[in-house]
C-alpha positions in Angstrom: 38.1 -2.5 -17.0 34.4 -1.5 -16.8 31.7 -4.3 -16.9 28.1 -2.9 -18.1 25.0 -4.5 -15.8 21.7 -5.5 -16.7 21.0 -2.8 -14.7 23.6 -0.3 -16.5 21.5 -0.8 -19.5 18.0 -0.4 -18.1 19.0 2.8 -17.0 20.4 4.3 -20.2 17.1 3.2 -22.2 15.0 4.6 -20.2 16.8 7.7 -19.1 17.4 10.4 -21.7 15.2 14.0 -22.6 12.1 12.4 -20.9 14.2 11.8 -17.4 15.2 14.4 -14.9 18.1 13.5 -12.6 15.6 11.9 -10.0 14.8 9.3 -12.3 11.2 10.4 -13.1 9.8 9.9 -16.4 7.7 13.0 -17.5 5.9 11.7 -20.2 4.3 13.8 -23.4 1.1 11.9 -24.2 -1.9 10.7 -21.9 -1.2 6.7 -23.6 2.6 7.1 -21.9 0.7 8.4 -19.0 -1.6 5.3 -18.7 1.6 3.3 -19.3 4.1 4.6 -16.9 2.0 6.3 -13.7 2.0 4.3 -10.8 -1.3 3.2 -9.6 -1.2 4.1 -6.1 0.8 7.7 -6.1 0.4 9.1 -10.0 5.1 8.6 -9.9 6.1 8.6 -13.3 8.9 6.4 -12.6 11.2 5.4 -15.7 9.5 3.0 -18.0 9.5 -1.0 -18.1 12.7 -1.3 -16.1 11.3 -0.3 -12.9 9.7 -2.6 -10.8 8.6 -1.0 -8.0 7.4 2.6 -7.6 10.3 4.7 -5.7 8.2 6.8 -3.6 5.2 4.3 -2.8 6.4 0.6 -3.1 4.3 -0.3 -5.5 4.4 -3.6 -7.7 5.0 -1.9 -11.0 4.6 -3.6 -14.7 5.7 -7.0 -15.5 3.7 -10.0 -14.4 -0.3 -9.6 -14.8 -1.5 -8.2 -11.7 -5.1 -8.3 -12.6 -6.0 -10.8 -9.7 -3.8 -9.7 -7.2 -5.6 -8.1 -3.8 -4.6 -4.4 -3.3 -4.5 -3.9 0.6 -3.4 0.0 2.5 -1.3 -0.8 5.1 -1.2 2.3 7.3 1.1 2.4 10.5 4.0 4.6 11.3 6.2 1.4 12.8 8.5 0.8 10.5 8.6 -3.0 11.7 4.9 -3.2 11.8 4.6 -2.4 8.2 7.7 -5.0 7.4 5.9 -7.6 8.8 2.5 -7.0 7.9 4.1 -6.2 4.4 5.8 -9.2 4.0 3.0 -11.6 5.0 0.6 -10.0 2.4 2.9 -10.1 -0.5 3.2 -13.7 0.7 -0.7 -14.1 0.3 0.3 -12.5 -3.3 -1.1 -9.1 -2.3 -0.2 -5.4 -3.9 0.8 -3.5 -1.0 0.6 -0.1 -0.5 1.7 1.8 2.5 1.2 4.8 4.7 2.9 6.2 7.2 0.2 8.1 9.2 -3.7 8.7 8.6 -3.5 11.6 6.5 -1.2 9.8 4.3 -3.7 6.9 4.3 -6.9 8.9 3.2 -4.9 10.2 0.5 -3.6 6.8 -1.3 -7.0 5.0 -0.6 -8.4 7.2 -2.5 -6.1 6.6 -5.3 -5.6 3.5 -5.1 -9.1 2.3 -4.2 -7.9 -1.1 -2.3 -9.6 -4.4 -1.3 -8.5 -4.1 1.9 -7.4 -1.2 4.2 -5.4 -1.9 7.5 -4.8 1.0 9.9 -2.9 1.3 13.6 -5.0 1.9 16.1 -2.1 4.8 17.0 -0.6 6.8 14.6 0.7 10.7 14.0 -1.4 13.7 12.5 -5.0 11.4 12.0 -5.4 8.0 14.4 -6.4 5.1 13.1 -9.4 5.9 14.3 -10.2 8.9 13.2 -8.9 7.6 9.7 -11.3 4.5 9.7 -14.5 7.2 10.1 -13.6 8.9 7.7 -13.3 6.4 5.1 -16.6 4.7 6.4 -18.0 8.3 5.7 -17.2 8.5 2.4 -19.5 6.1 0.1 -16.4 4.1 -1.8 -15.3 2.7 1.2 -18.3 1.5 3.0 -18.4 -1.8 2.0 -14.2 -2.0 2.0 -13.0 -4.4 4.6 -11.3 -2.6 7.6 -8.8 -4.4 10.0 -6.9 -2.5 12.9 -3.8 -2.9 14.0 -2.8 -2.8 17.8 0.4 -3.9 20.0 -2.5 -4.1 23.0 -5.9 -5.3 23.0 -7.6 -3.2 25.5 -11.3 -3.8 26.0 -12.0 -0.3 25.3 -10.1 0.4 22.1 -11.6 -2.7 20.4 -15.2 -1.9 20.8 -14.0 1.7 20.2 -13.0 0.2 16.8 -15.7 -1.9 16.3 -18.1 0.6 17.0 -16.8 2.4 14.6 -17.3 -0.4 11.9 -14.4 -2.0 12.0 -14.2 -5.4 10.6 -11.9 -6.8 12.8 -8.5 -5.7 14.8 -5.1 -7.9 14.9 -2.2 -7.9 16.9 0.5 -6.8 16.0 2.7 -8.9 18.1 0.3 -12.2 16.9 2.0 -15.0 14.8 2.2 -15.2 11.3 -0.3 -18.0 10.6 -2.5 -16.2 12.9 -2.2 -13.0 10.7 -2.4 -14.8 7.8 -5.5 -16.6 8.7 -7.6 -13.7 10.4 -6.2 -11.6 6.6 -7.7 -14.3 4.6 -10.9 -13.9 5.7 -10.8 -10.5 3.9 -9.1 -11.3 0.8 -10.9 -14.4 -0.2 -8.6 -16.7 0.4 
């Protein structure tokens, strides 16, 4: 006996001639582009049955998103970005993350966030490094900035301050205090 899911049948209307086996949607005309391309990454994932972008995370379709914060989350702990993740969709925030600096550059400047958190430490481009940049480029130099640390040397918070960040958080502080410091940021 085979029972058909919800999910069964969300698959076999959207997949078909426009679908590869990797389940992205390649569409024909630039009104299915505007339709179906994630915000953040440019996936064509398959149409209204998706809910979150495959490759990037990203809230996809559905309810109005219009007033939701974006925020970059950049750090290459995977536990980091779970929990900063989790508080922000809390706070009703679209996420998206990056696993290193270069990663980072590249999504905030396709998905042009509210707010842009980066790891102090992180492969191929620090956080740093990654936070001049942005500041050096014109789009993001009134974009909120918050590092992330696991320590709170002397030296690597006027290092980031210096370097315009807005703030710096712990990574090990609690979550009201994330929350609260966060807020500032996105209005709330």
């Amino acid at each position: 006996m085979s029972v058909e899911t919800d999910k069964d049948r969300a698959f076999e209307e959207t997949s078909g001639d426009d679908g590869g086996p990797d389940g992205i949607f390649e569409p024909d005309d630039s009104a299915a582009v505007a339709a179906q391309q994630c915000p953040s990454c440019g996936l064509f994932p398959f149409g209204d049955a998706v809910s979150e972008c495959p490759d990037c995370g990203t809230a996809l379709g559905g309810e109005d998103r219009s007033q939701q914060k974006s925020v970059l989350l950049a750090d290459d702990s995977t536990m980091a970005r779970g929990k900063i993740g989790a508080i922000l969709k809390q706070m009703d925030c679209q996420v998206v993350e990056a696993i290193d600096g270069d990663e980072a550059l590249r999504l905030a400047a396709m998905s042009k966030p509210d707010l842009i958190i980066l790891d102090v430490m992180m492969p191929n481009r620090d956080g740093i490094k990654t936070l001049c940049e942005l500041r050096n480029d014109t789009q993001f130099k009134d974009t909120p900035m918050v590092m992330l640390t696991s320590k709170a040397d002397a030296k690597t918070v006027a290092l980031a301050l210096r370097s315009q960040a807005s703030d710096y958080i712990l990574k090990d502080a609690s979550v009201d205090e994330i929350k609260e410091r966060l807020a500032l940021y996105l209005g709330g």
